[in-house]
N, C-alpha and C positions, 0 to 999 in steps of 0.2 A: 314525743320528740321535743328534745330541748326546743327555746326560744331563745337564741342568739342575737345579741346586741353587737354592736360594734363602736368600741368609742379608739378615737384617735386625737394627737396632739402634733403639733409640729414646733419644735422651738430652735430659737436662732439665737449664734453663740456670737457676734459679729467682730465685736474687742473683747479682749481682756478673758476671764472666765464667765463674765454675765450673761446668765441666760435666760432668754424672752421667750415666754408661751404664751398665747395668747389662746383663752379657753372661756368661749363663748361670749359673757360680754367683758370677762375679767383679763388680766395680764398677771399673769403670774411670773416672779423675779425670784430667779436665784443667783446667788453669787458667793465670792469668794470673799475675809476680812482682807486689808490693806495686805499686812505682812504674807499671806499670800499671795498677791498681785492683782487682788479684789477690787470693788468700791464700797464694798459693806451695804448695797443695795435691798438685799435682802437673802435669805438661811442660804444658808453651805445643800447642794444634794443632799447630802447626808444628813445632816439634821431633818430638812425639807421630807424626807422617806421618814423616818422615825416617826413625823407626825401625821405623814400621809398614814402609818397603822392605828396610831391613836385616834384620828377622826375617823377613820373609817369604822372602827370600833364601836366609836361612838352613835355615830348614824346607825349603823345596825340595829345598836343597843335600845332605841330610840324606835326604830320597825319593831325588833321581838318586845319589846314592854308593851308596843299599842296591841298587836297583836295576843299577847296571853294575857290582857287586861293586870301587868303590873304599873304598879305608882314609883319611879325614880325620881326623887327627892333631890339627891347629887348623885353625878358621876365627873370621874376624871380615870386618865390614864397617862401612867409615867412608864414610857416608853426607852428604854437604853439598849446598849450594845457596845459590843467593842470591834476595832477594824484594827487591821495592823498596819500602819502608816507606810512602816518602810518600805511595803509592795507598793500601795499605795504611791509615792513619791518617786518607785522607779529604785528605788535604793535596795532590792533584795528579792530574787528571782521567789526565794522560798516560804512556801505559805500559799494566802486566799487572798485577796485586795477585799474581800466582802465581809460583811458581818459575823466572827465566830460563834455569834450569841445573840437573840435578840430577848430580852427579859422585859416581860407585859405585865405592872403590878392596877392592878383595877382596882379604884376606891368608888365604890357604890352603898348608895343611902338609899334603903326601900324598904317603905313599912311592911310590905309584903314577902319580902327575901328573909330566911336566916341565910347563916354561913356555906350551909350545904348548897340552898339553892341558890344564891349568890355566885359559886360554882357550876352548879347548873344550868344557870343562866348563860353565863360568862362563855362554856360550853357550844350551847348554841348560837351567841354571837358568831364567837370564833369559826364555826363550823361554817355560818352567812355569807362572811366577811370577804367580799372576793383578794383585798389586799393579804389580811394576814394569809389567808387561804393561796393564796399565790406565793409567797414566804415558804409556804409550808412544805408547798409539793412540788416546789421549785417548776416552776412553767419554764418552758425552752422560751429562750429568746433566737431571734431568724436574726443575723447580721445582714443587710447586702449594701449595693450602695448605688444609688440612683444618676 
């Protein structure tokens, strides 16, 4: 029998596009630049999601090394995608407003990795990862409204 967690957030959008989540002792900001109608407070969602897969990646990366006793010397992950604005902005019924693509290039340093298991590795990250793993198999989202 699975062992389900439940995590939840609540964030408030009050002015402008800034928005406040407050998650546990931290606040997390996002926001829009000026030329959007922003205050530059802190990343765009969009950016903000891109790195929510790359830490998550990382954490993982971080469980599976303690656990199969590898040594990660460095890691990093550069995280892209492309979105089409113009849905996006309202400007064009045709298309996704969401990501067509998301490309995950992982630079890992481990005396204990070649290239293959580097992939291997990487492998079972991604397999862990409840974010990219939620990407992957598109989880439904419930709209309602309170």
């Amino acid at each position: 029998m699975p062992r389900l967690k439940t995590y939840s957030v609540t964030t408030a959008v009050s002015q402008g596009p800034k928005a406040v989540t407050p998650i546990y002792k931290h606040e997390l900001i996002m926001d829009q630049p000026p030329a959007a109608g922003g205050t530059d407070e802190g990343p765009t969602p969009i950016d903000a999601f891109l790195a929510t897969i790359g830490s998550c990646l990382g954490t993982i990366s971080r469980i599976v090394a303690k656990q199969q006793g590898i040594t990660l010397e460095k890691m990093a992950f550069i995280v892209s995608g492309e979105i089409d604005v113009d849905v996006l902005l309202g400007r064009s019924d045709e298309g996704r407003a969401g990501f067509t693509n998301i490309d995950i290039e992982a630079d890992l340093e481990s005396p204990d990795l070649d290239a293959q298991g580097k992939l291997a590795f990487l492998e079972e990250v991604d397999r862990r990862c409840p974010v990219s793993e939620t990407v992957l198999n598109g989880t439904a989202l419930n709209l309602s409204i309170s």
